[in-house]
C-alpha positions in Angstrom: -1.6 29.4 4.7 -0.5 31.6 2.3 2.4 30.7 0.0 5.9 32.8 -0.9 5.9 32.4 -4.6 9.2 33.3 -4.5 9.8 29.7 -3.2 7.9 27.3 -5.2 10.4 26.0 -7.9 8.9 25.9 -11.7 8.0 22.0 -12.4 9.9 22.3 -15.2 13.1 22.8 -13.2 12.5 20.5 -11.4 12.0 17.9 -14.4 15.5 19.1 -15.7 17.6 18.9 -12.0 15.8 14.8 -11.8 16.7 14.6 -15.4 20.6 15.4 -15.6 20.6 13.4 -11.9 19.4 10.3 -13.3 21.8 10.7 -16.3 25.0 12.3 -14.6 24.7 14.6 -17.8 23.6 18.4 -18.6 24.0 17.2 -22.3 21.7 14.0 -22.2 19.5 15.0 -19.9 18.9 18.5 -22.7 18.4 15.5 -25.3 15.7 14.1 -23.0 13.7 17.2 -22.3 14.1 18.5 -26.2 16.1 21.9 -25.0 19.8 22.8 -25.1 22.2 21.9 -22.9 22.3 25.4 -22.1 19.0 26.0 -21.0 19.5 22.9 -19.0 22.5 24.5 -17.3 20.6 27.7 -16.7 18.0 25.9 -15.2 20.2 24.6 -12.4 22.0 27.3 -12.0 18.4 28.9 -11.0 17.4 26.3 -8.8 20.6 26.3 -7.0 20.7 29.9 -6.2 17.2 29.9 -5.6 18.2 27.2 -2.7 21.5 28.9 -2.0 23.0 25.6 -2.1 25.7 23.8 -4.8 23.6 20.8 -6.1 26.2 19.2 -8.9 29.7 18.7 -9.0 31.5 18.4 -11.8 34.2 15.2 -12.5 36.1 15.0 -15.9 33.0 14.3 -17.9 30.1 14.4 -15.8 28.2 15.9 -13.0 27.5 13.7 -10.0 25.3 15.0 -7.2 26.7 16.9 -4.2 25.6 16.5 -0.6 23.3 18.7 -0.7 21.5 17.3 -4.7 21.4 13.3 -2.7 19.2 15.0 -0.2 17.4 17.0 -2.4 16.5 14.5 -5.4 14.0 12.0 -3.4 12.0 14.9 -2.3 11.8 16.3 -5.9 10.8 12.6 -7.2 8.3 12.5 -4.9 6.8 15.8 -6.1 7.0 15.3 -9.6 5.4 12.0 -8.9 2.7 13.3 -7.3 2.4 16.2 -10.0 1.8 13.5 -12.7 -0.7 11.8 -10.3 -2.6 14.7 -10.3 -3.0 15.7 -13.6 -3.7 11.7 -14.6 -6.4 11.8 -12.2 -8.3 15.5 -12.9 -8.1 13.9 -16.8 -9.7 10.9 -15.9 -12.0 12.3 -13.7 -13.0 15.0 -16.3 -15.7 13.7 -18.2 -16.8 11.4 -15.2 -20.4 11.9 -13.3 -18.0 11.7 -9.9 -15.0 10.1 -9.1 -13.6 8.0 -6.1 -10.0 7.9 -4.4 -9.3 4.8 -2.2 -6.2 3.8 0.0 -6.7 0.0 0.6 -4.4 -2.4 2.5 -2.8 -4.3 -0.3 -4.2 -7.5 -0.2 -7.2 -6.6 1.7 -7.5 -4.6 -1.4 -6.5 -7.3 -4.4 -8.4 -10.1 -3.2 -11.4 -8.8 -0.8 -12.3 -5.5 -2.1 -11.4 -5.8 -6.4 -13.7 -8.7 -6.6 -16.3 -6.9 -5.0 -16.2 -3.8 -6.9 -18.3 -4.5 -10.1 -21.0 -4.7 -8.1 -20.4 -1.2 -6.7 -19.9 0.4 -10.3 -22.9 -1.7 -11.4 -25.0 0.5 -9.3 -23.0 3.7 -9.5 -22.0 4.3 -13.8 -20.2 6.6 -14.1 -18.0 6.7 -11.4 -14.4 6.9 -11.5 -12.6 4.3 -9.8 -8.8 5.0 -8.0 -7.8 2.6 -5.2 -4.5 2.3 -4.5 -2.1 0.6 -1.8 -1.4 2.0 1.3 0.1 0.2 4.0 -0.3 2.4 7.0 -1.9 5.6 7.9 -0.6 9.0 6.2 -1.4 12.4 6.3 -4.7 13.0 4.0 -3.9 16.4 3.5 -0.3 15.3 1.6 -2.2 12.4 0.1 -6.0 13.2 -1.5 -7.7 10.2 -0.7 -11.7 10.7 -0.5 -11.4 7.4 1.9 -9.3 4.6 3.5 -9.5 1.4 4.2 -7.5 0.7 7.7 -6.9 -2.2 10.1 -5.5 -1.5 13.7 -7.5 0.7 16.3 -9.6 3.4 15.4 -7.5 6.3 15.8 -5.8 8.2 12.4 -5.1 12.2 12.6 -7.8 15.1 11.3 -10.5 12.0 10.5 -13.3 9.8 11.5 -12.5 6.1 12.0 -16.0 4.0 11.7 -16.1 0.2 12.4 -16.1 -2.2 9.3 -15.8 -5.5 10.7 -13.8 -8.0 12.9 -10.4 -10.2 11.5 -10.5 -14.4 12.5 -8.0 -16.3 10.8 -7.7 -19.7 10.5 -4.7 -22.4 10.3 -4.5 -23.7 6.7 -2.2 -25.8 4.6 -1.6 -26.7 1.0 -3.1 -30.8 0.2 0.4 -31.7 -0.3 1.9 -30.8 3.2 -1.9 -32.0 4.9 -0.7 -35.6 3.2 2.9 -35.5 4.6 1.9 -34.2 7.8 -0.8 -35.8 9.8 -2.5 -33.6 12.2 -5.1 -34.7 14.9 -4.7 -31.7 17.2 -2.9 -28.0 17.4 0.3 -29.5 18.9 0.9 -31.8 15.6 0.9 -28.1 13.6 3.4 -26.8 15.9 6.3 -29.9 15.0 5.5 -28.5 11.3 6.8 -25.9 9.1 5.5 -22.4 10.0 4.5 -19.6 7.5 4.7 -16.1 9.1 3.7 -12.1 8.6 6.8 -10.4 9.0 4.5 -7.0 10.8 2.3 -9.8 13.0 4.9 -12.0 14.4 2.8 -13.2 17.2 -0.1 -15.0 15.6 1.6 -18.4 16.1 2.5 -18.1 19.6 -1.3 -16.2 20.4 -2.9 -18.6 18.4 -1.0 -21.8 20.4 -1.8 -20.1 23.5 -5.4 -19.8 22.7 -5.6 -23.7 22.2 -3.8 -24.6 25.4 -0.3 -25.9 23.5 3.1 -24.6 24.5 4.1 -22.2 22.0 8.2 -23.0 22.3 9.5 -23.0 19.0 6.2 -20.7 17.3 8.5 -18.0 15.8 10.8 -20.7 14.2 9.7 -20.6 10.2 9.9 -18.3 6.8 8.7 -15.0 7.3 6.6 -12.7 4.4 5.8 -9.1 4.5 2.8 -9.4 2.5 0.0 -11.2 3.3 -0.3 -12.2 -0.2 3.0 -13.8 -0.4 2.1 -15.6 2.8 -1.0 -17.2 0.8 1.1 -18.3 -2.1 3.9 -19.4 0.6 1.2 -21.7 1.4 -0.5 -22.6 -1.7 2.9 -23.6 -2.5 3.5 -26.0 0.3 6.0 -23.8 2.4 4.2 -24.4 5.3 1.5 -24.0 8.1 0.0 -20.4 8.0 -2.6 -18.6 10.0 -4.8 -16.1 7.1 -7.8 -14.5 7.5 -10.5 -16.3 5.9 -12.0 -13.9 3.6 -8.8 -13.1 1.8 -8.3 -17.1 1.1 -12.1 -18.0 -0.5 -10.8 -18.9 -3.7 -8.1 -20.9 -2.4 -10.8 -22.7 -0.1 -13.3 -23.1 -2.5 -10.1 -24.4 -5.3 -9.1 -27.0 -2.8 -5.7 -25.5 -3.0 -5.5 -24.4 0.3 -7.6 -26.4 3.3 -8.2 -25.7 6.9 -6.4 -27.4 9.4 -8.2 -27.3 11.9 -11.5 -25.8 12.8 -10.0 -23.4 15.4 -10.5 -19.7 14.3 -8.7 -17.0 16.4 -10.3 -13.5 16.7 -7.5 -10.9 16.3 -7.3 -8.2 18.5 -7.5 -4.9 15.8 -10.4 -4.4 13.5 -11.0 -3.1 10.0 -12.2 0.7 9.6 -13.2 2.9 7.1 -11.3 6.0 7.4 -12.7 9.7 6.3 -10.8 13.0 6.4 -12.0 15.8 7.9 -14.4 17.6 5.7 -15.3 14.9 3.4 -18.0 13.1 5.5 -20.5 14.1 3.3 -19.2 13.6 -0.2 -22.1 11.6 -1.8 -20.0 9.3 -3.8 -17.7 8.5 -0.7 -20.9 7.9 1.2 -22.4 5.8 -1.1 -19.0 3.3 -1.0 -19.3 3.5 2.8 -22.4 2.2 2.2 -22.3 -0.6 0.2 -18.8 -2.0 1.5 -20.7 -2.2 4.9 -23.2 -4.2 2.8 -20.3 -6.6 2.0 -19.6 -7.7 5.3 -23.1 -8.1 6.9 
């Protein structure tokens, strides 16, 4: 699609309308950026009639943002954000043999995948690592990832979703609450303290069905929108919690956190790799495909 020039805004406008937002100030936001307050004021007054819409206000002292600036400024934050993101990337990528971009879910990412990944630069040098955290699927072509990491069903817009392996979690406990809580079968957990992720608030009441115990009272308990937190949750003696196994193997082989009982559950979604249309045969991306399927054999 070809783009009207006429609409895309200079960056550095841009900087100066985030700038004197932030600051409520033409003046301090001109100190920031090293120009006049001026310039800054020109600047706005570009953008502004470039948008045909009144972006500042001004009150005694200051500028606040109108209506139509409040509705305006995430978007440009967003922008410049990315902008930067860009430019950090292309300069670290410059001097690289290849380069890698990977959206992870966050703690699949921090405790499965990170501890994995010398081995994959080990055998790649070169290569230039970014992995970030994405909780959910977005648009590839607004976000340039060569790759992502997904869990759910295998469906995500303009890309190919290919199996990486199967979720069982397991009931576990911290040593301390094990001690004050004696349990002999699944219906002594359920008179306990329960540890919950805030985006999976069935896994108690699946998990109780699956081992024949009535499930009344299996969404009582502290809930955690993080997997991570629910691990320190329970680390920390909070409670009862239900985690996938491979994202608790140092807790397990620490002792901090123990199995309740041996009573895994299967979950019902799957992890996938996700690849955006045209990018199937990037060599690099290929390779990781490759070797994280290695991981899980």
């Amino acid at each position: 699609m070809k783009l009207s020039r006429r609409l895309v805004p200079d960056v550095t406008t841009l900087q100066a309308f985030e700038c004197a937002a932030r600051h409520g100030s033409f003046t301090q936001a001109a100190a920031e950026l090293n120009l006049t307050q001026s310039a800054v004021s020109r600047q706005i007054k570009d953008l502004e009639t470039q948008l045909g819409v009144l972006l500042f206000e001004r009150v005694r002292q200051r500028v606040i943002l109108s209506d139509a600036g409040q509705k305006f400024l995430p978007e440009v934050r967003r922008l410049l954000h990315q902008t930067e993101e860009l430019m950090v990337r292309a300069m670290a990528s410059a001097r690289a043999d290849s380069s890698l971009s990977v959206a992870s879910l966050p703690t699949f990412g921090s405790r499965w995948l990170v501890p994995r990944l010398p081995d994959f630069l080990r055998r790649f040098p070169g290569t230039v690592l970014n992995l970030a955290s994405r909780s959910a699927p977005f648009d590839f072509d607004e976000q340039n990832f060569d790759l992502a990491i997904h869990y759910g069903q295998p469906v995500w817009a303009r890309a190919t979703c290919s199996y990486l392996c199967s979720e069982v979690i397991v009931p576990v406990a911290s040593p301390g609450l094990l001690a004050a809580n004696s349990v002999e079968g699944p219906e002594d957990i359920g008179g306990g303290p329960l540890l919950h992720l805030a985006t999976r608030p069935k896994l108690w009441a699946q998990w109780f069905d699956a081992n024949g115990v009535d499930n009344h009272g299996a969404y009582r308990g502290n809930r955690f929108d993080q997997f991570s937190m629910v691990i320190e949750a329970a680390t920390a003696g909070l409670g009862f919690a239900l985690l996938p196994r491979y994202l608790i193997e140092q807790e397990l082989t620490a002792g901090t956190l123990r199995i309740v009982l041996d009573r895994p559950m299967q979950t019902e979604n799957s992890y996938y790799l996700v690849v955006p249309e045209g990018k199937l045969e990037n060599p690099i991306s290929r390779a990781f495909r490759e070797w994280i399927s290695e991981q899980v054999d």
